[in-house]
N, C-alpha and C positions, 0 to 999 in steps of 0.2 A: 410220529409218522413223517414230518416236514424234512424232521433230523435222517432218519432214516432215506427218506426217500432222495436225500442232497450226495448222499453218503453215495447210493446206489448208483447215482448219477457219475460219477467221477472214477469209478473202480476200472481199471484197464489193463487187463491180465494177460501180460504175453503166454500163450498156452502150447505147449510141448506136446503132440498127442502119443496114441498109445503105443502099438507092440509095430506099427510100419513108420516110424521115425515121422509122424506129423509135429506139428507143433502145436505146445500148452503151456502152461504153470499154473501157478495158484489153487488151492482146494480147500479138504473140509474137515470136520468130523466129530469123531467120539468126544461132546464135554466133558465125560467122566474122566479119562485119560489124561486129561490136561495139567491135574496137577501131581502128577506122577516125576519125579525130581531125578535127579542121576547123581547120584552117591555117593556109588562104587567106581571109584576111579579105577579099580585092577580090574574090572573089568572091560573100562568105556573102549570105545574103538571109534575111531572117525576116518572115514573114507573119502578124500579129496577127488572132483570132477578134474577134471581140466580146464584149461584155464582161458576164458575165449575173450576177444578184445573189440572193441569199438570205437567210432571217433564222434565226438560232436564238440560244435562252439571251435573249434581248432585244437582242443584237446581230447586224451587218449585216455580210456576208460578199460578196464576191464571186469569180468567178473566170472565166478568159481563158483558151485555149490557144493558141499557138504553134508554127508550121511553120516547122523552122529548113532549109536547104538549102546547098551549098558550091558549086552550079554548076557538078557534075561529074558528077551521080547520087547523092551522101549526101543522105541528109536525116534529120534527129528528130522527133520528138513533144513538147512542154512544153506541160506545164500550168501553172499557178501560182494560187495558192489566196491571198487577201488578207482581213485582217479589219478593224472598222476603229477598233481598239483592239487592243495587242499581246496574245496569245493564249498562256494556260500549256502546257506543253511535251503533247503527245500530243492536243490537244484540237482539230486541224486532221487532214484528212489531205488528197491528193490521188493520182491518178492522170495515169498521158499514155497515149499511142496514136497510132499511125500506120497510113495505111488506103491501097493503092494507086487506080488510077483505076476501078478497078472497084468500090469502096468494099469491097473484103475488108482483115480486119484483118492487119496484116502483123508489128508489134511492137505489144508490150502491158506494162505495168508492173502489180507487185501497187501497194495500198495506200503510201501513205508518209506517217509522220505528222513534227509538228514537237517534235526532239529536244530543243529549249529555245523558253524564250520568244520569240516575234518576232510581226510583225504581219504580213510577208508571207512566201511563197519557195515554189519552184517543183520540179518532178519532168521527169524527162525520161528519153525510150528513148535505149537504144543506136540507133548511127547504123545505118540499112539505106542498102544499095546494089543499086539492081534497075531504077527509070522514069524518066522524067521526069515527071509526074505524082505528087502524092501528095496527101493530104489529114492534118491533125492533129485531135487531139480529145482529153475527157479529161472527168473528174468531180471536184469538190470536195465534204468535207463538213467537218459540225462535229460534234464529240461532245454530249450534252444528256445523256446518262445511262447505265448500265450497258447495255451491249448497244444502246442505242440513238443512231440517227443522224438526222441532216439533210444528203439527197446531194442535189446538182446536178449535173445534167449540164452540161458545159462545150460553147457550142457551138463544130462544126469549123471549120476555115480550111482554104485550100487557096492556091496561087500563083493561083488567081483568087480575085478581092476583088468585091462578098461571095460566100461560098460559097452554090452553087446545089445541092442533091443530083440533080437533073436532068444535073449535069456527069458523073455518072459513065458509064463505058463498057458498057453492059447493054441487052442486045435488053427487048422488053418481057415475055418468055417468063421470064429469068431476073429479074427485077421479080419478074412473078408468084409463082414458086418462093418466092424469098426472101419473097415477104411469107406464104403455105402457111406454110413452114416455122419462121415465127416466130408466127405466130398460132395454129397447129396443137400446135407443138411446141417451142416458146420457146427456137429456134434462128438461130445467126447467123452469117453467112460468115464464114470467116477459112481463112489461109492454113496449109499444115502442115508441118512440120520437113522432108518429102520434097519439096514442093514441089506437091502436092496441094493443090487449091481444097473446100474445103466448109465444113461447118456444125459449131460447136460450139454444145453446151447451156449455156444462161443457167446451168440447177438445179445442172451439175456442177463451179461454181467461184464460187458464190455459196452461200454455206454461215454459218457462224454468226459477227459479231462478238466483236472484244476485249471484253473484259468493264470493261474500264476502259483509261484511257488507261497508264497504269502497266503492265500486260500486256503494247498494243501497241507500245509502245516497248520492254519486255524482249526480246518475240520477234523485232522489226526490229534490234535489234544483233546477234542471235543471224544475223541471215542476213546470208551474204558476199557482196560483189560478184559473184560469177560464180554463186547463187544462183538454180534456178530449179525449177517446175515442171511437170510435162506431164499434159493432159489429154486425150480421144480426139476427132479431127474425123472427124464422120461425112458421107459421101453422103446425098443426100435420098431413099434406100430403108431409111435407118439401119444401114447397112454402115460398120465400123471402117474409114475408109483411109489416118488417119495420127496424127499426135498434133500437138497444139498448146504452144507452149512460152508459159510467163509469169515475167516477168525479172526481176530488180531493177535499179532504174533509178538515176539520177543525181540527188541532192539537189543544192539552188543556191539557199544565203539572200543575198535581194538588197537 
């Protein structure tokens, strides 16, 4: 619980919201799916975001996410985070995310920083299997100082090129909701371990940075690949109706 609860402390998710262009990242989901592998390379297909940029420390960062898919119903989330001079170990991090066509979060990754030197490399969800539709997304940042950061949000991509958030599937009634419920009360759709659609709080898994890069790197080896943890998705009357899961994802220096 100590571990856990150190863990929950530091998690800070730049978040992209739903179908009227808010902002979120990071999400959850189906363990079952997660060891589901891509194969079939004639099928795979990957969809490049565009590509947005940032400055911190006096250097220039950018970063991209990535909708990877197998042409059978898998698909990922990657982000990838680039600087543009190689970067000391912990002083990068990223996020990825995966959204279905309704723009609810479906998988979501904590934080991931760079365990050595390099200049770029990437984070990714485990594979969900569920539409044909999906959309990818994600957040980059740079460390500048104890507790403090510089995030960007990564814009999304979808199998259509360029991503339109007009493409998601949503009468204009839940629009409105979603936008209530994030304006009101700094909530954002995402999907729950039962298969429940609702709303999780920005406040309840956005909580306090590493205090240095040194830290965030102690406690990212400290957690395992099947590492995860759950927060509550509420209905828009703020009724408990499920819990949302957030994972550890896949490093990829490239």
């Amino acid at each position: 619980m100590a571990l856990k609860k150190r863990l929950k402390s530091i998690i800070a998710i730049a978040l992209i919201a739903s179908s009227i262009g808010l902002m979120t990242t990071s999400i959850q989901v189906n363990a079952e799916s997660g060891g589901i592998s891509f194969q079939n390379n004639k099928l795979k297909a990957t969809y490049p975001s565009n590509i947005v940029g940032f400055e911190a420390n006096g250097m220039k960062f950018t970063g991209q996410s990535f909708l990877i898919t197998d042409g059978v119903g898998n698909a990922r989330g990657k982000a990838t985070v680039t600087g543009s001079v190689p970067v000391e170990a912990g002083k990068m991090g990223v996020s990825a995310s995966i959204f279905d066509s309704k723009g609810v979060i479906l998988h979501g990754t904590f934080y991931y920083y760079n365990e050595y030197k390099t200049q770029s490399f990437s984070y990714q969800t485990k594979s969900y299997y569920g539409g044909p539709t999906y959309a990818a997304g994600g957040a980059a940042r740079a460390v500048t100082g104890a507790q403090q950061y510089i995030t960007q949000t990564i814009p999304r991509t979808s199998q259509k090129t360029p991503f339109n958030y007009d493409e998601f599937d949503i009468s204009d009634e839940i629009r409105k909701e979603r936008e209530f419920m994030f304006e009101t009360k700094n909530m954002i759709p995402a999907l729950a371990t039962n298969g429940k659609e609702g709303y999780i709080s920005i406040d309840e898994y956005i909580d306090v940075n590493p205090s240095t890069p040194e830290e965030a790197l102690a406690i990212q080896k400290i957690r395992s690949d099947d590492y995860f943890e759950l927060i509550n998705v509420y209905d828009a009357e703020n009724n408990i109706i499920g819990k949302f899961k957030i994972e550890t994802g896949q490093a990829i220096y490239e």
